[in-house]
N, C-alpha and C positions, 0 to 999 in steps of 0.2 A: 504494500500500500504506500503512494504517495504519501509525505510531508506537505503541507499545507507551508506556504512562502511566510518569510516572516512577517508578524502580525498577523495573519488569516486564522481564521478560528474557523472552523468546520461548522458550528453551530451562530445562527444570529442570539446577541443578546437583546435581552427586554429592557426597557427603558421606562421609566416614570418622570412627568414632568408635571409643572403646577396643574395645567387640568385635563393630560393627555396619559395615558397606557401605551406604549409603543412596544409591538409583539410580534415576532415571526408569522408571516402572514400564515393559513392554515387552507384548505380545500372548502372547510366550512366555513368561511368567511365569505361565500360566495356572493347570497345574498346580502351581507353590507357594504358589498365591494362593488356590486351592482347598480348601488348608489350612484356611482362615478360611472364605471365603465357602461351602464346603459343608458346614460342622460347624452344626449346629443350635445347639451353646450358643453356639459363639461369635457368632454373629450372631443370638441371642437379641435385642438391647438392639439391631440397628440399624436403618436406618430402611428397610430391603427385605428380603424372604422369603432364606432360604439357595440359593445355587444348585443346583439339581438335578443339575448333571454339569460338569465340566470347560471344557464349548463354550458353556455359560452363564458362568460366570466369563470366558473368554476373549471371550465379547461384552460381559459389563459394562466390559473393559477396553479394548476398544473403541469403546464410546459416552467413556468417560473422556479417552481421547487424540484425539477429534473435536472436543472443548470446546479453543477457544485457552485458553492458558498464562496469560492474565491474568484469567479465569476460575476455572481448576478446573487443579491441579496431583497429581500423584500418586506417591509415592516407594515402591518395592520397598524392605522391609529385609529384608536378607539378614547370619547369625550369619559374621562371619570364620571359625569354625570350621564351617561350611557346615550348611546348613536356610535354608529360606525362613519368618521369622519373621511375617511382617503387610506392612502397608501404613500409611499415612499421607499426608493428603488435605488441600489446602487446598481452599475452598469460598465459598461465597455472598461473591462477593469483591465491597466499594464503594468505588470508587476516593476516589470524592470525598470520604467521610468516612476514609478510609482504616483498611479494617476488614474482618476477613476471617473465618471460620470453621476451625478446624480437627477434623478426624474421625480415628480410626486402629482397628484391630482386628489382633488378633493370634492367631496359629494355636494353638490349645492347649498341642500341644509345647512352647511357649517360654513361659506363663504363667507367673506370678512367678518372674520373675527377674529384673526390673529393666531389661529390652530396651526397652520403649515409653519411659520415664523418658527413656533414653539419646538416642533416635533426635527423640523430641519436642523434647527439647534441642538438638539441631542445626538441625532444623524451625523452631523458635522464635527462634532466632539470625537465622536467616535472612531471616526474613517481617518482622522488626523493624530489619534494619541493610536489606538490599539491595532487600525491597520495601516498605522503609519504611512499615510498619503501624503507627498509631498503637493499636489496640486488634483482638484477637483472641479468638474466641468457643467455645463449646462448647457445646452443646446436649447434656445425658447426663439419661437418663430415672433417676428417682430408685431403682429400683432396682438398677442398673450401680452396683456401691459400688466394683469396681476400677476406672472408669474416674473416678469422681468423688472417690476418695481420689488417682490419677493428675492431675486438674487442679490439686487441692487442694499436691499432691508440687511441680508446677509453677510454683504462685505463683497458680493464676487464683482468683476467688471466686466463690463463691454472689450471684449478684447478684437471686433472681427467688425469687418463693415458685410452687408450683409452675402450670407453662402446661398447663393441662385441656386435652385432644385436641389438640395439636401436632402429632401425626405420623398418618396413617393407612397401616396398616403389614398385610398380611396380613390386609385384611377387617377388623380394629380399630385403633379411635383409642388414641393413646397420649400421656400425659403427661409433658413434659419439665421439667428445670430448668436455667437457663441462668447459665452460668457464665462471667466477662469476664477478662483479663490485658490491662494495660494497658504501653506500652511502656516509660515511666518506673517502673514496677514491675517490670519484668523488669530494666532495667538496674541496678538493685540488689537484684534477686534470684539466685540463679543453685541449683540443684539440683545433690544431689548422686546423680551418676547411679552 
């Protein structure tokens, strides 16, 4: 059996925040994950069509927990005061330069109110101390202005004037901007969530 690179933990850990539970996503998370991935706006800006029903969402989260953990990670945020709020993704992971992507989307119910801020702040803590990220990425299509005043909230920057046909998404190409957080900048950044 492979070793897991340094910092990679074979399992995600759980997180607690002032009013969030962040938790390895689960197959039966299906329906509160459906929240997001079957609402049409909210998965406007991502980079696959909305899911049609429940057992599509329940198979996206299954191809997700087939990917090993040093890879592709996925956290359930759920409100302590109970709703299943979104998700949150790490992604396109390179070990070598040590640099990872991060995605999240959130179920309309919990729109502004400052939930992703909180949970990405945990997210971020983590991929920078335990899996020792020197730099983390985001890819937000320039119209996503909550997700791109969210990176901005975070500390990352505008690093890219815009990438023409980046994504092919529902039979169209789509243009992203790509946005970087570097880890000596988060360690003297910190949001307030």
């Amino acid at each position: 059996m492979r070793r897991p690179a340094i910092g990679f933990a074979m399992t995600l850990p759980a997180f607690e925040t002032r009013r969030l539970v962040l938790r390895p996503i689960e197959e039966s998370d299906a329906q509160g994950l459906h929240g997001a991935y079957g609402d049409t706006e909210a998965m406007r800006f991502w980079d696959a069509p909305p899911s049609v029903d429940v057992a599509e969402t329940a198979s996206r989260i299954r191809q997700t927990l087939a990917i090993e953990r040093r890879w592709h990670g996925m956290w359930a945020i759920v409100a302590r005061s109970g709703g299943f709020v979104g998700m949150i993704n790490y992604h396109n992971v390179d070990p070598r330069n040590r640099r990872m992507a991060l995605g999240w989307i959130t179920a309309p119910a919990f729109w502004h109110q400052g939930l992703m801020t909180e949970a990405a702040a945990a997210v971020l803590a983590h991929c920078f101390s335990a899996m020792e990220m020197h730099r983390i990425e985001a890819l937000i299509e320039p119209g996503n202005t909550a997700s791109r005043g969210l990176a901005v909230k975070l500390g990352f920057k505008q690093e890219s004037d815009l990438l023409r046909d980046r994504l092919y998404v529902g039979g169209q190409y789509r243009h992203i901007l790509m946005y970087g957080l570097l880890q000596a900048d988060w360690a003297s950044y910190r949001p307030n969530a």
